[in-house]
TORNUVO-347722 format. One record per residue (C-alpha): residue in three letters; x, y, z. Coordinates in steps of 0.001 Angstrom, whole numbers, always signed. Example, Ala and Ser with C-alpha at 12.3 -4.5 7.8 and 13.67 -1.06 7.14 Angstrom:
BEGIN
{resn->ALA	xx->+12300	yy->-4500	zz->+7800}
{resn->SER	xx->+13670	yy->-1060	zz->+7140}
//
This chain:
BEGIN
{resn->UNK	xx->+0	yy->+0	zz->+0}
{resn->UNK	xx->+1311	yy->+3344	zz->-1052}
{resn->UNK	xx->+342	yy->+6856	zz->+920}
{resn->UNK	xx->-1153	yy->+9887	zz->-512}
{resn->UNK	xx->-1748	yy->+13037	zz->+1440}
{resn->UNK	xx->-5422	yy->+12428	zz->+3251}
{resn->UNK	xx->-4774	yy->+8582	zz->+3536}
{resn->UNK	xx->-3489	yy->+4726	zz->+2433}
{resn->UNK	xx->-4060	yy->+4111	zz->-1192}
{resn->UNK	xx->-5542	yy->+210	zz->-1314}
{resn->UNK	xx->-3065	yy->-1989	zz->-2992}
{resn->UNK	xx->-3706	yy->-4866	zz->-5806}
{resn->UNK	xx->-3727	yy->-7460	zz->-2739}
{resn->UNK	xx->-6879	yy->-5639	zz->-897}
{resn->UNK	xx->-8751	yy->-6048	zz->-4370}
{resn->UNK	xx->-7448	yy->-10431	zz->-4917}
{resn->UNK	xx->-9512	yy->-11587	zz->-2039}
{resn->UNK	xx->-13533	yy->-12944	zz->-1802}
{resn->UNK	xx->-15969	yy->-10542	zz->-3544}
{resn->UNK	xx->-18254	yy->-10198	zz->-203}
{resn->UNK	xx->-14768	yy->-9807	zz->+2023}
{resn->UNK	xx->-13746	yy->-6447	zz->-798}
{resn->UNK	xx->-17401	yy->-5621	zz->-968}
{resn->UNK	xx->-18146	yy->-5302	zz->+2821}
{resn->UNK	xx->-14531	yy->-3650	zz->+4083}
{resn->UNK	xx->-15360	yy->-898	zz->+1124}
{resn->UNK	xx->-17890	yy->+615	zz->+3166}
{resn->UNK	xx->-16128	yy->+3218	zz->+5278}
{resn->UNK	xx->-13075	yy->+2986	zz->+2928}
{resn->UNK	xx->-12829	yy->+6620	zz->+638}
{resn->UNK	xx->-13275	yy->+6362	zz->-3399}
{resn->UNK	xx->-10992	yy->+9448	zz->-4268}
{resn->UNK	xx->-10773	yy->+11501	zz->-8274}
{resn->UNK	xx->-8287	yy->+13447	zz->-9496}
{resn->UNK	xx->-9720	yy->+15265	zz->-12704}
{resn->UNK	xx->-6841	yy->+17355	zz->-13346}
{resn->UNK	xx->-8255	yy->+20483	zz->-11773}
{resn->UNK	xx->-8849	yy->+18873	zz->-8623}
{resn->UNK	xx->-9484	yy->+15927	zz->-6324}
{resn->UNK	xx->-12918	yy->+15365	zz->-4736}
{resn->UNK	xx->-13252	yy->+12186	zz->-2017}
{resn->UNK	xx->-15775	yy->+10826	zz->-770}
{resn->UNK	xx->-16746	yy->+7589	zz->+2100}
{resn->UNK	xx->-18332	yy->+4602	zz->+407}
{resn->UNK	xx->-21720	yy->+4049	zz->+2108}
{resn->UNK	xx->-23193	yy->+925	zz->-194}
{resn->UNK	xx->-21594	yy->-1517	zz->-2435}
{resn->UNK	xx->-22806	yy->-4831	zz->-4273}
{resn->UNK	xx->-20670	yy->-8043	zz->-4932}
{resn->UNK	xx->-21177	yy->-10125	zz->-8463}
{resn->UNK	xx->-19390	yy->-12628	zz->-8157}
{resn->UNK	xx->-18384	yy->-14745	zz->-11263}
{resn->UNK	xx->-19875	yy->-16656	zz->-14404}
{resn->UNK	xx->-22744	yy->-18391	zz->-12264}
{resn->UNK	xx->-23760	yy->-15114	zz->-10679}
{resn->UNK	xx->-26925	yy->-14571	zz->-13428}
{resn->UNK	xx->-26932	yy->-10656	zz->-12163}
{resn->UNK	xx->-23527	yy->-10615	zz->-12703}
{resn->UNK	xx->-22566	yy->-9411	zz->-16547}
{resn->UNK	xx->-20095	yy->-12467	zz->-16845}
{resn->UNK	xx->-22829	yy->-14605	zz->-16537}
{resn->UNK	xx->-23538	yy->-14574	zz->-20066}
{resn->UNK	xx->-19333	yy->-15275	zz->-20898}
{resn->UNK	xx->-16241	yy->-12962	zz->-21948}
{resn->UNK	xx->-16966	yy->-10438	zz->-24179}
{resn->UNK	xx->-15203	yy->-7216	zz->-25161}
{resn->UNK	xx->-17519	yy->-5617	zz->-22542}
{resn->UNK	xx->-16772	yy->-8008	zz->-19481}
{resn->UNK	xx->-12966	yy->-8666	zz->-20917}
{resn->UNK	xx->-12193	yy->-6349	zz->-17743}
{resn->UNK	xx->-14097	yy->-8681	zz->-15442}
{resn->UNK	xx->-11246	yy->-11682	zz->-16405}
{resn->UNK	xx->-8352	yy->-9419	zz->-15305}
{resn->UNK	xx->-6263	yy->-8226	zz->-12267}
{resn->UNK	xx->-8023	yy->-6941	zz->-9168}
{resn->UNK	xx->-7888	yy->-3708	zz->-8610}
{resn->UNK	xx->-8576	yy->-2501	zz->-11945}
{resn->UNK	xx->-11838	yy->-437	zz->-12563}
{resn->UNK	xx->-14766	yy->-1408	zz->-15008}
{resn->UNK	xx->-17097	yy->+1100	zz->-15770}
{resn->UNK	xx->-20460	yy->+499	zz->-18040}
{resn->UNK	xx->-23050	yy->+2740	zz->-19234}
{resn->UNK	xx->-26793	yy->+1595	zz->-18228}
{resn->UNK	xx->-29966	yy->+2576	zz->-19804}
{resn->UNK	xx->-28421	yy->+4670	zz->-22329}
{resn->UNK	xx->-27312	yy->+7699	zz->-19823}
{resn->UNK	xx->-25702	yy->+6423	zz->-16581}
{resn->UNK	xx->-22191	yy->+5133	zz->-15979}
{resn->UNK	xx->-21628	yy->+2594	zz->-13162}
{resn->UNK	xx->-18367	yy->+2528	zz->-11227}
{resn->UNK	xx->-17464	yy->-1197	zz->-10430}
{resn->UNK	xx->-13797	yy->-2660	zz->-9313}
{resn->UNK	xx->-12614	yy->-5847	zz->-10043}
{resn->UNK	xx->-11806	yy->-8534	zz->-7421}
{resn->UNK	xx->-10411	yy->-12100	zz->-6931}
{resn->UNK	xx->-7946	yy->-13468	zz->-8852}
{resn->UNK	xx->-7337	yy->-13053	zz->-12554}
{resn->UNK	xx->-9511	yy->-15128	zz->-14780}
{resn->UNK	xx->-11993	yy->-15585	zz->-12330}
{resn->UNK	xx->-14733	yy->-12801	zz->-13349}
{resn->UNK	xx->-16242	yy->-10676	zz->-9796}
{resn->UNK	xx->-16207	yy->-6955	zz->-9173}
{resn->UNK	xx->-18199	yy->-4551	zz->-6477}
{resn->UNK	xx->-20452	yy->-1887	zz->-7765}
{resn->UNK	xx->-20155	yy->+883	zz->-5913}
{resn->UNK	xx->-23696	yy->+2411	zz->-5179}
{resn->UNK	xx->-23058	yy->+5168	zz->-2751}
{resn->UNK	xx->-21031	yy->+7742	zz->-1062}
{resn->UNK	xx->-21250	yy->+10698	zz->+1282}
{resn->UNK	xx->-19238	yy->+13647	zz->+401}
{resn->UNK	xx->-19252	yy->+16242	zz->+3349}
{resn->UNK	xx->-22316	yy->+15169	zz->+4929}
{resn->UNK	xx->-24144	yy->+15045	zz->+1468}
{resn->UNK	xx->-25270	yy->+11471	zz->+510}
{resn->UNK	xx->-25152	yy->+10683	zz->-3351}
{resn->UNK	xx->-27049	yy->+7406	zz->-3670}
{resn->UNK	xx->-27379	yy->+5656	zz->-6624}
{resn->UNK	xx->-24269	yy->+4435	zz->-9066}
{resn->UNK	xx->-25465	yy->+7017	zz->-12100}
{resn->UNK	xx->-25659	yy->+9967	zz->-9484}
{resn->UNK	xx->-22075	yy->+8946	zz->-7920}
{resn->UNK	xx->-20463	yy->+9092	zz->-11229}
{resn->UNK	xx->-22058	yy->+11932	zz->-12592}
{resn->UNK	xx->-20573	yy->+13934	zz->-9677}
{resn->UNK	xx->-17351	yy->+12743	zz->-9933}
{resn->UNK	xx->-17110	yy->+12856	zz->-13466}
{resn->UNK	xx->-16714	yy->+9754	zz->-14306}
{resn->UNK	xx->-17193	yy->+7704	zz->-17739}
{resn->UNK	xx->-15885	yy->+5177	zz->-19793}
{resn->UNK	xx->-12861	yy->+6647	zz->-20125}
{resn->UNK	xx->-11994	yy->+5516	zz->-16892}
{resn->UNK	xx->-12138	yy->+1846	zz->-17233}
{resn->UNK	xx->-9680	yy->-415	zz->-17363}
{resn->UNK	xx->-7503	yy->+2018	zz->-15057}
{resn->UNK	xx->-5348	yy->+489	zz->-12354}
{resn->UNK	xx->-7073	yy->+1532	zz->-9217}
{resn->UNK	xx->-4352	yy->+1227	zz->-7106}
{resn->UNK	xx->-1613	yy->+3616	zz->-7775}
{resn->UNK	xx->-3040	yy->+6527	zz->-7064}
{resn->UNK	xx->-3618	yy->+8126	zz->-10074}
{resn->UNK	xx->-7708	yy->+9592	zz->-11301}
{resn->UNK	xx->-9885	yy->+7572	zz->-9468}
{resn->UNK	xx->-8657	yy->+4984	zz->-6640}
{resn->UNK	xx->-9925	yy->+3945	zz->-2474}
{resn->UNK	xx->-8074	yy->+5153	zz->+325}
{resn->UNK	xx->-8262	yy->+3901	zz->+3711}
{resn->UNK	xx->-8414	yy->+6861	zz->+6278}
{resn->UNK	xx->-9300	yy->+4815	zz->+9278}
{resn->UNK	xx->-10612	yy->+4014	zz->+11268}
{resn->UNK	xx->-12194	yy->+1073	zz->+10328}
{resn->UNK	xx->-16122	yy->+537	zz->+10062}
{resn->UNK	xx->-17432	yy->-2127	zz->+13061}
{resn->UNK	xx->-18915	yy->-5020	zz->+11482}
{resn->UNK	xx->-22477	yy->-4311	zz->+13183}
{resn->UNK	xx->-22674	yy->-963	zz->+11541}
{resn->UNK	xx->-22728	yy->-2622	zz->+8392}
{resn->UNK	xx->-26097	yy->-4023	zz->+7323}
{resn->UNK	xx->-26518	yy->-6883	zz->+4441}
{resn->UNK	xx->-29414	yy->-6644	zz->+2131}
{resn->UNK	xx->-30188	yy->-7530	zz->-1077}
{resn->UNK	xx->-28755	yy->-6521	zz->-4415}
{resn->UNK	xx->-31120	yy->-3612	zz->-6126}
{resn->UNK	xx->-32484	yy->-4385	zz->-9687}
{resn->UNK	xx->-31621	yy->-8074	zz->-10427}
{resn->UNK	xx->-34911	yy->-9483	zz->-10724}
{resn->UNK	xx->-34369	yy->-11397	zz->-13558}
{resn->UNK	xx->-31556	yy->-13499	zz->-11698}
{resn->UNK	xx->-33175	yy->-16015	zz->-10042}
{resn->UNK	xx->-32303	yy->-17131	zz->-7071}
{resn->UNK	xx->-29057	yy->-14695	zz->-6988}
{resn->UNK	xx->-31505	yy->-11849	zz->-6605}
{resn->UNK	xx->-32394	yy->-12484	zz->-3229}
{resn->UNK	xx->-28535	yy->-12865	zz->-1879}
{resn->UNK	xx->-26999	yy->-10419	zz->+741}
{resn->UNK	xx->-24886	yy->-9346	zz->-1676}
{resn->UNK	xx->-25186	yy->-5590	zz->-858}
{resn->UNK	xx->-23687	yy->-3950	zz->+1901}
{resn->UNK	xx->-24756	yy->-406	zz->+3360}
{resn->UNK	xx->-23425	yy->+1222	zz->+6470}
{resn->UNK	xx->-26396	yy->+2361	zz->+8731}
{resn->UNK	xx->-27406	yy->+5304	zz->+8596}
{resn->UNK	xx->-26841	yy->+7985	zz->+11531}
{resn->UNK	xx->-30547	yy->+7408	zz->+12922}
{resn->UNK	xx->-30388	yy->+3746	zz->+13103}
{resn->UNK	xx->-26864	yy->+4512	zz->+14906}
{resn->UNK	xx->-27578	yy->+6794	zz->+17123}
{resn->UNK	xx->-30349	yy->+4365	zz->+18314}
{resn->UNK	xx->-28201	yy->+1503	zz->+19827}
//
């Protein structure tokens, strides 16, 4: 792991582990961009897991194409997809190489704000396709930082995955993870 000025940059090895193990510790981890006039941070809140070819909600499912090439490679590298004709998706890829899983980011709070929803959290942060395929961990454009300190497990709630209907039985796996919010918290 490498430093940067507000925190540690998360290497190749954080991203080569189980898709549910990347997915989870994510949440309370900071996606950071660097657009060339500026950097902009902000703390994951939600992510989803698709894990490999027999994940039917995962895009794999259906085999390697020159879309989900990305999916077959090194961890850590980013794969970003347009849905619906108007909204990029940030996802990074996990496990090991030639094994197809990534986690879909879905939220983040940027001083105070939440921006839910994978279209709104890459509209923000400007970004687009021509940010995939980029090696996610050395700190250059878009990459996660760990500030510390690290999210309790019981402040992390399991649902889920949102708008996978059509997969089955995979639709109804915990599969996303979304920190509580400040409510629930301040309730225990």
């Amino acid at each position: 792991m490498s430093l940067s000025k507000s925190g540690t940059i998360l290497s190749r090895d954080y991203f080569e582990r189980s898709t549910l193990t990347v997915a989870r510790s994510l949440v309370g981890k900071y996606l950071v961009r660097e657009n060339g006039t500026g950097t902009m941070a902000g703390k994951i809140v939600e992510t989803e897991a698709y894990i490999g070819p027999h994940d039917l909600a995962c895009h794999a499912s259906r085999g390697r194409t020159q879309r989900t090439d990305v999916l077959f490679g090194p961890p850590g590298i980013s794969y970003v997809y347009m849905i619906y004709g108007m909204y990029y998706c940030l996802n990074v890829v996990t496990e090991r190489e030639h094994y197809p899983a990534a986690v879909l980011i879905r939220a983040i709070e940027v001083d105070g704000t939440l921006i839910d929803g994978p279209g709104r959290l890459c509209r923000t942060l400007a970004i687009d396709r021509t940010l995939n395929r980029i090696d996610m961990t050395i700190g250059r454009q878009l990459w996660f930082e760990d500030r510390g300190p690290r999210v309790p497990s019981r402040l992390v709630e399991a649902h889920p995955r949102i708008g996978v209907d059509y997969a089955g039985e995979w639709a109804h796996k915990p599969f996303r993870f979304r920190l509580q919010t400040r409510a629930k918290r301040s309730r225990r």
